[in-house]
KEKOL-282040 format. One line per field, with one value per residue (C-alpha): x, y, z; residue number from 1. Coordinates in Angstrom, 3 decimals. Layout:
<nodes>
px [X|...]
py [Y|...]
pz [Z|...]
k [NUM|...]
</nodes>
This chain:
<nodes>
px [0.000|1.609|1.295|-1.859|-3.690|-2.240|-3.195|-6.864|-6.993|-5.394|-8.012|-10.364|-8.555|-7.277|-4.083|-2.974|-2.183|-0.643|1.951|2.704|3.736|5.717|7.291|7.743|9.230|10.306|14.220|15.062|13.157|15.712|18.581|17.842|17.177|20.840|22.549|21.910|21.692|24.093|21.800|20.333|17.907|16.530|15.917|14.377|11.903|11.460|10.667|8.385|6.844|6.010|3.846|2.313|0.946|0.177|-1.872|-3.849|-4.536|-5.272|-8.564|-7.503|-4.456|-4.702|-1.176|-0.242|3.162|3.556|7.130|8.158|5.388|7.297|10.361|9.625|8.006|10.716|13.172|11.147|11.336|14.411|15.199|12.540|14.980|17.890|16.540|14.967|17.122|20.338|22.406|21.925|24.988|26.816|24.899|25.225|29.261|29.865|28.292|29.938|33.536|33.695|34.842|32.904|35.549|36.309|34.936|34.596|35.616|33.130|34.476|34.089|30.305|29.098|30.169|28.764|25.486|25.693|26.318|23.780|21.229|22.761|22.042|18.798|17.819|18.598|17.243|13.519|13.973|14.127|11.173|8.644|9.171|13.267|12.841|10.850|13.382|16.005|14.935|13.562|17.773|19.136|17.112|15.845|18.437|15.904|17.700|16.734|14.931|12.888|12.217|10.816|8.910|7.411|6.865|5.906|8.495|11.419|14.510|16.559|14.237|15.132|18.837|18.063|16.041|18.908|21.364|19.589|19.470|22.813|24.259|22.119|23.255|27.435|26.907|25.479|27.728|30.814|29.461|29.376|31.773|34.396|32.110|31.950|35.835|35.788|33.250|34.567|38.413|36.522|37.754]
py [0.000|3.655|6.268|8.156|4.553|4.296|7.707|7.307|4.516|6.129|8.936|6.380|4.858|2.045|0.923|-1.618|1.391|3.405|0.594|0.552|4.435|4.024|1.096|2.921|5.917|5.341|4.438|7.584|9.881|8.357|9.199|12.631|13.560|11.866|13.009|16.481|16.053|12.907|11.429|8.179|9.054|12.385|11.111|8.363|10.918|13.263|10.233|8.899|12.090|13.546|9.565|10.492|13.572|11.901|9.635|12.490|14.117|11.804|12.924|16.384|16.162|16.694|15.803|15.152|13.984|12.077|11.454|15.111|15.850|13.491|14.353|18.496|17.960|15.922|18.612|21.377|19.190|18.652|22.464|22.971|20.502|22.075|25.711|24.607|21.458|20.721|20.607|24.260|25.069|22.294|21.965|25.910|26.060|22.799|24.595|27.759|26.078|26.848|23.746|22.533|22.308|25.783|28.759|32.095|35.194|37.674|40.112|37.173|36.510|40.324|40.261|36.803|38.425|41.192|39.915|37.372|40.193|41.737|39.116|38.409|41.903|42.131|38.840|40.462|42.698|40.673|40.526|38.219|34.973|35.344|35.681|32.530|30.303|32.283|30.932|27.315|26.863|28.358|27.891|24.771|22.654|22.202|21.643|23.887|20.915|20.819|23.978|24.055|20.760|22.458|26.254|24.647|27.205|26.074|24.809|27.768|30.040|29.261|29.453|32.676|33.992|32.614|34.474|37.661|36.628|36.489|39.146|41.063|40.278|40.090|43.899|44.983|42.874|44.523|47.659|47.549|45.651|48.006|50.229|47.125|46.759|49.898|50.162|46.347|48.481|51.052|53.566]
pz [0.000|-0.677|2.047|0.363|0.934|4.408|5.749|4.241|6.362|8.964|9.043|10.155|13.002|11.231|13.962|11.053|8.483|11.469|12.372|8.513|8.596|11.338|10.065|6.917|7.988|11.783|10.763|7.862|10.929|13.588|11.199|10.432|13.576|14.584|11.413|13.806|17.123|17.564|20.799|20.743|23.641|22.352|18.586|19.879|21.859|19.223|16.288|19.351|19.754|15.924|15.787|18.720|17.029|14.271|15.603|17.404|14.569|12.516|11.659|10.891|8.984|5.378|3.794|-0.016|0.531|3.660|3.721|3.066|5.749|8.276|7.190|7.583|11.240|12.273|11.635|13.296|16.668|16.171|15.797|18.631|20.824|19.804|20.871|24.595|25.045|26.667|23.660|22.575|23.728|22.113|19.012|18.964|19.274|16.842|13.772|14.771|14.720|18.401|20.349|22.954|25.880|24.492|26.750|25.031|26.858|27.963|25.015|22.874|23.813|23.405|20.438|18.983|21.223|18.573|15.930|16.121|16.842|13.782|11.280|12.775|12.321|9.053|8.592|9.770|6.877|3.899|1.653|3.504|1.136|1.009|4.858|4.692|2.525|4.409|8.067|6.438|4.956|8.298|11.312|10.136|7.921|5.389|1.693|-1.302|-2.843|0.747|0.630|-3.391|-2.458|0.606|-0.684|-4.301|-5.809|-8.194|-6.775|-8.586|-7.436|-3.999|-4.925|-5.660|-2.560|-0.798|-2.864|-1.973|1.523|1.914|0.125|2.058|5.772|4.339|3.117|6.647|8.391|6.221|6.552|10.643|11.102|11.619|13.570|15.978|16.365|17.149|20.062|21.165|21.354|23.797|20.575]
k [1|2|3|4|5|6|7|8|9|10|11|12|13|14|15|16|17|18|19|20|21|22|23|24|25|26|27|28|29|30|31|32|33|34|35|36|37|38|39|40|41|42|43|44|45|46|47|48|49|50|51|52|53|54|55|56|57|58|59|60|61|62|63|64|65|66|67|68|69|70|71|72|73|74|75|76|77|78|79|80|81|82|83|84|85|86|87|88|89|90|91|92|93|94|95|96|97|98|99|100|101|102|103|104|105|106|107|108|109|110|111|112|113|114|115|116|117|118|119|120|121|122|123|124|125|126|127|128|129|130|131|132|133|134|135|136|137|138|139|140|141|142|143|144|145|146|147|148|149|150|151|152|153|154|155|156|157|158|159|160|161|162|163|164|165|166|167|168|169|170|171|172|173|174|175|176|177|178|179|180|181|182|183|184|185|186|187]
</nodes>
């Protein structure tokens, strides 16, 4: 049976067609989620989680594309884990370059503070859909191809959002950030 079958079934409380989706998609949900976060424990929570939703909802979901459904909701958990879990900090300094048994100085963290507010400022000002891909590339991991399947945009058209995004934040970051040696000098 495909997944459009499944979740029909599904719908109407069918526990058969339910064990068949998580059978289905249980293991490539585990692995993205550890490709990420790199704990047994917490994937296994998060995976355990998103089919508990599912299974509450079941009535009200309406999905086309079940796997990229599953696949999107896993990563928002496991960005929502990321932001209010214990490995923020971790997860936070590995994708910066930072090692973890490295501390930063207090200089150090006022200015990552600002800079982050920085980007994320500028960020807020993009054009409402290159915001969108913007945050669903960045905040979220999502690919370009996840993104055109989800926003039903082209893949190049993404690309280009992104382009815009970016060469957006560099120029205010280039432009201020001499102005922020300065002030971090006490000049």
């Amino acid at each position: 049976m495909d997944d459009a079958v499944l979740m029909s079934l599904l719908k109407d409380g069918d526990e058969h067609a339910f064990k068949k989706i998580y059978e289905r998609h249980w293991h490539a949900l585990y692995k993205s989620s550890f490709l990420v976060l790199k704990d047994k424990e917490a994937c296994t929570d998060i995976v355990q989680e998103l089919f508990i939703w599912v299974w509450q909802h079941r009535d009200t979901m309406e999905v086309i594309n079940l796997k990229a459904y599953l696949s999107a909701a896993v990563k928002f958990k496991v960005a929502n884990h990321i932001r209010a879990g214990k490995s923020r900090e971790k997860h936070y300094l590995q994708h910066t370059g930072f090692q973890t048994n490295s501390r930063l100085s207090v200089d150090e963290e006022i200015e990552l503070k600002e800079l982050k507010r920085l980007v994320s400022h500028t960020v807020s000002g993009l054009p409402s859909k290159c915001r969108e891909i913007y945050r669903l590339s960045r905040d979220y991991g999502f690919s370009n191809k996840e993104i055109s399947t989800q926003l039903s945009i082209s893949a190049k058209t993404v690309e280009n959002q992104l382009t815009i995004a970016l060469k957006r934040i560099r120029s205010v970051i280039y432009l201020l950030l001499p102005f922020l040696a300065l002030i971090s000098f006490g000049l």
